[in-house]
N, C-alpha and C positions, 0 to 999 in steps of 0.2 A: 656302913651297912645300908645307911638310905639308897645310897649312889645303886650298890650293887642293885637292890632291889629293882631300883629304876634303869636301870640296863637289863635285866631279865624282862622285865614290862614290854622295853621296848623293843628288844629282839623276837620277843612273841607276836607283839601286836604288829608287825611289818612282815613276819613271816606267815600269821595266817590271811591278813589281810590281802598281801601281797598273792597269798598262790590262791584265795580264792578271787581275787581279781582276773588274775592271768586265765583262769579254767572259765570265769564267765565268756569272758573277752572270745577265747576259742571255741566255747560253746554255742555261742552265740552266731560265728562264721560257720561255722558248721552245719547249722540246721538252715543259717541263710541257704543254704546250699543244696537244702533239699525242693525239687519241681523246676530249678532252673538249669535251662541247656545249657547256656554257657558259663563259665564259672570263671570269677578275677582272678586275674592273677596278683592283685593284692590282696588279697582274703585268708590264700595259704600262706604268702608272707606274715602274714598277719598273725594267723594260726601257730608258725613253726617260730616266732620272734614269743609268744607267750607261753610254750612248749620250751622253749629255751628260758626264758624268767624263771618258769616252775622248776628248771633244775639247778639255777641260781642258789632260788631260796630254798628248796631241800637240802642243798649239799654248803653253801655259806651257811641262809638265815637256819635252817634247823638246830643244826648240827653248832654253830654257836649258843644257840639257845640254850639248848641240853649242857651243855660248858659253862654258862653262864649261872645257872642252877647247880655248881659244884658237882655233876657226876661227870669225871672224868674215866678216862683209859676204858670206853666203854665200845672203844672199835680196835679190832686186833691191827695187825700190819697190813693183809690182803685188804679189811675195811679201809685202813686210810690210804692204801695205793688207788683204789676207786673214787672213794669220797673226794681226794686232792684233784686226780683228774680229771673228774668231771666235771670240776669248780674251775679248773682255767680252758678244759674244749669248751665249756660253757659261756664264760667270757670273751670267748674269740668269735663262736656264735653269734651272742649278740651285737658284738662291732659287725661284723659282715653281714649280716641279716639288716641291722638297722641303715647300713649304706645301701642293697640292695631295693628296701624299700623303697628309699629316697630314690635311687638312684628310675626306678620304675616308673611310680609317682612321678616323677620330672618328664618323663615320657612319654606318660598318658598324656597328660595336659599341655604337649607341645602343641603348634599349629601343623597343622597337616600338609602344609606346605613345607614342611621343616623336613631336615632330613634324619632326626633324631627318630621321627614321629616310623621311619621304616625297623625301627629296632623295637617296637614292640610286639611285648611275645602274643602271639597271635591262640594263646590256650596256657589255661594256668598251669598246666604239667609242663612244659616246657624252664619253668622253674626249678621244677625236681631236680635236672641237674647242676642247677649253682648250687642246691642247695646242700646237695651228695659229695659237692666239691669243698663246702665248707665244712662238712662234717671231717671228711677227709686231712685237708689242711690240717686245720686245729687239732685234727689227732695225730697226727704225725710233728708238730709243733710240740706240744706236750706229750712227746713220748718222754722224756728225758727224767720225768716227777715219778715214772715206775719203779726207777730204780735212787732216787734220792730222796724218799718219805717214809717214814718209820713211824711206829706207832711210840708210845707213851711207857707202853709198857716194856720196850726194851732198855739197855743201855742207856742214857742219853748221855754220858758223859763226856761226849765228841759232837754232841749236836748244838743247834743254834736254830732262833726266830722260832719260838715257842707258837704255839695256835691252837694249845691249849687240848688239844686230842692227837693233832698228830706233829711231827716233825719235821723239819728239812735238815739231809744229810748235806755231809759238804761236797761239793761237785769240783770236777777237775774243772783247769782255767780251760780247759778247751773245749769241753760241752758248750761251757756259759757264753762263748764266742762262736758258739752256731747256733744258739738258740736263743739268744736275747739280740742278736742283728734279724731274726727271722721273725720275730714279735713285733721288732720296732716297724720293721718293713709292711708287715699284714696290718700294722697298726696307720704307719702314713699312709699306706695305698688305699685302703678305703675308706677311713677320714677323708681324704683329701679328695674322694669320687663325692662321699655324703656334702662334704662343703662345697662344691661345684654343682652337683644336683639342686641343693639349697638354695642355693644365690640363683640358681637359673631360674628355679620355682616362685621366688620373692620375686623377681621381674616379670615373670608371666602373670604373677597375682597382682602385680601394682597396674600393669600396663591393660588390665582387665577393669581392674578400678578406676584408672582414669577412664577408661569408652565408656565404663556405665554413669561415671559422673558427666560424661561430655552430652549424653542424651538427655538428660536432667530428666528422668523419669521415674517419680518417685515410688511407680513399682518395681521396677525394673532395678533400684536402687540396691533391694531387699531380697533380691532373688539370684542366692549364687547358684551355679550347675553344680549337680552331685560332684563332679570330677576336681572343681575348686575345693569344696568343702572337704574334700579326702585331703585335696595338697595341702590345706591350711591345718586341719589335722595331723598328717605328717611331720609338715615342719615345728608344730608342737612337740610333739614326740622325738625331734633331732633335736630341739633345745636342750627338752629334759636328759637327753644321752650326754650332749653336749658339755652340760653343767654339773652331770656325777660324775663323766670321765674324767675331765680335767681337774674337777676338785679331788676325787682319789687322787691323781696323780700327782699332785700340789703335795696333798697330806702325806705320801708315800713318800716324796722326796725328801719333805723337813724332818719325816722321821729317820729315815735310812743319814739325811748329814747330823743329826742330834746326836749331841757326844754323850747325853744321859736320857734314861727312861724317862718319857713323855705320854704319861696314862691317859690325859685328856685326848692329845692329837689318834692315839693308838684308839682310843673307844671310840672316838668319831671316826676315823680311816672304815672302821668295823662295818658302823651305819652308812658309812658312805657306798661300800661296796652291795647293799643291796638296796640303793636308791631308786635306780633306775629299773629294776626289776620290782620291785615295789610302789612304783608312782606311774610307769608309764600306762596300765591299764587300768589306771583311774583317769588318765588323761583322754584316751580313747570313752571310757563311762561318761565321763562328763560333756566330751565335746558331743561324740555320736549319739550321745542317748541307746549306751547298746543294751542294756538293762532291758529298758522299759519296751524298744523293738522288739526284743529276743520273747517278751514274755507276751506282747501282743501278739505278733504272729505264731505261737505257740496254741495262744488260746484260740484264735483263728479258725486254726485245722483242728483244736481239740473239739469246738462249735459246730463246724462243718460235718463234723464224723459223728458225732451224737445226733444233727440231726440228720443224716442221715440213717442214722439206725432205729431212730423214733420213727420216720417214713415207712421202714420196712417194716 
C-alpha cells in the first residue's frame, strides 16, 4: 500500500509539475514575441516542442495518475482510440521536433562562410511547414492504434499488455511489418540528424573556447554570444532526450524479453516515459532563467502603461 501510494505521488507530482512547466516555457516565448519584427525561429520550436510535452503528460501522466488512484474503466472505446493516439503522434512529435531544433541551432551558429549557414530559415514561419509535415507523419504512423485499442470495459478475453484503462487488440503480422519498420526509420533518421547536429555544435562550442582562451582576456573569457548560450542550452536539452529515450527503450526491451511480470522495471518503464516531457522545461527554467525574464519583462510594460496612464 505504501509503494502504491508512492506511485500516485509521483505520477501527480511529474504531471502537474511537468505541464505547468511546459506552459511557462511557451508562455514565456510568446509574449517574448510581442514588439519584435522579427521573430526566431527557435522560439516557435521551442513553443511547439512544449505544446507537444503538454500532450505527453495529459494523455500518459494524467490519465495514469487517475489509474493509479483505482478509478478505472472511466474512458469508453471512442476515449481510448484518442487518449492512445495522441500518446504515440505525441511521441513522434517530440523525437522530430527535438532533432529539428538541434538540427536549426547547429545552423545558426555555423560560420558564415560555411555552407550550412545558406540553409537558414530566413523567418520563423518558414518552419510551419516541417512542423505540418510532422504532424502529418506521426499521424499517419499511428493510424494503425484506431482500430487495435479497446477500452476496459469491453470483452477483454482475447486482449493483452494491460494500461490499465485501455487495451491493445491483437494486430495482424502484416500491419506490425509496416508499421514498426516505419517507427524504427522516423526513429533512426532523425536521431541520427540530432546526433550529427550535436557533434557539429560541440566542435563549434569547443573551437569558440579555445580563440576565447587563446586571447586570455579575462573578460572576454565570461562573455558567451546569445547564439552560444542557446546552442549549449540545446545540447542540454538533447542529453535529456537522449537519456529518457534510450533508458525507455532499455526498459522496454528487458520487459517485452522477461518471461515473468517484473512490477518494478514496469513502474519505472511508466516514469520513464514522461521524463523528458517532465524535466526538459525545467532545464530551459534553469539554464535561461525564463521565469524570472518572462516576469520582468511583464512588469516592464505593466510599469510603462500605468505610467502612462498616471500622465494622462
Amino acid at each position: 500500500m505504501v509503494l502504491k501510494y508512492i506511485k500516485e505521488i509521483i505520477f501527480l507530482f511529474m504531471t502537474v509539475v511537468g505541464t505547468l512547466g511546459n506552459m511557462s516555457v511557451s508562455a514565456n516565448y510568446m509574449f517574448s514575441w510581442w514588439g519584435i519584427p522579427e521573430k526566431k525561429p527557435i522560439h516557435i520550436i521551442l513553443i511547439h516542442l512544449a505544446f507537444t510535452n503538454i500532450i505527453v503528460l495529459l494523455t500518459k501522466g494524467l490519465q495514469k495518475t487517475v489509474a493509479a488512484f483505482g478509478l478505472r474503466n472511466f474512458l469508453d472505446d471512442i476515449g481510448c482510440k484518442i487518449i492512445v493516439y495522441l500518446a504515440r503522434v505525441a511521441r513522434g512529435l517530440s523525437i522530430c521536433t527535438s532533432s529539428l531544433l538541434t538540427v536549426v541551432q547547429a545552423i545558426i551558429i555555423s560560420p558564415r562562410a560555411s555552407g550550412w549557414r545558406k540553409l537558414k530559415p530566413k523567418s520563423a514561419w518558414h518552419i510551419l511547414p516541417f512542423l505540418l509535415f510532422f504532424w502529418i507523419l506521426n499521424g499517419l504512423i499511428s493510424m494503425n492504434l484506431i482500430h487495435s485499442i479497446t477500452s476496459t470495459g469491453l470483452n477483454i478475453s482475447q486482449l493483452k499488455n494491460s494500461d490499465n484503462y485501455c487495451y491493445f487488440m491483437l494486430e495482424s503480422h502484416e500491419i506490425k511489418w509496416i508499421v514498426l519498420p516505419l517507427m524504427v526509420l522516423r526513429d533512426a533518421v532523425f536521431q541520427g540528424a540530432m546526433g550529427g547536429a550535436s557533434g557539429y555544435m560541440v566542435f563549434l562550442l569547443h573551437k569558440h573556447h579555445q580563440h576565447i582562451l587563446y586571447l586570455q582576456n579575462s573578460k572576454l573569457l565570461y562573455r558567451t554570444p546569445p547564439e552560444l548560450r542557446a546552442a549549449q542550452s540545446v545540447l542540454l536539452l538533447m542529453l535529456c532526450f537522449v537519456f529518457f529515450y534510450w533508458t525507455d527503450c532499455a526498459f522496454s526491451l528487458i520487459l517485452s524479453l522477461s518471461s515473468r511480470d517484473n512490477t518494478l522495471i514496469a513502474n519505472t518503464l511508466e516514469f520513464v516515459t514522461l521524463g523528458y516531457a517532465t524535466f526538459s522545461p525545467l532545464v530551459l527554467i534553469h539554464r535561461d532563467g525564463l521565469l524570472g525574464e518572462c516576469w520582468h519583462v511583464q512588469w516592464e510594460k505593466l510599469r510603462k502603461c500605468l505610467s502612462h496612464l498616471y500622465v494622462q
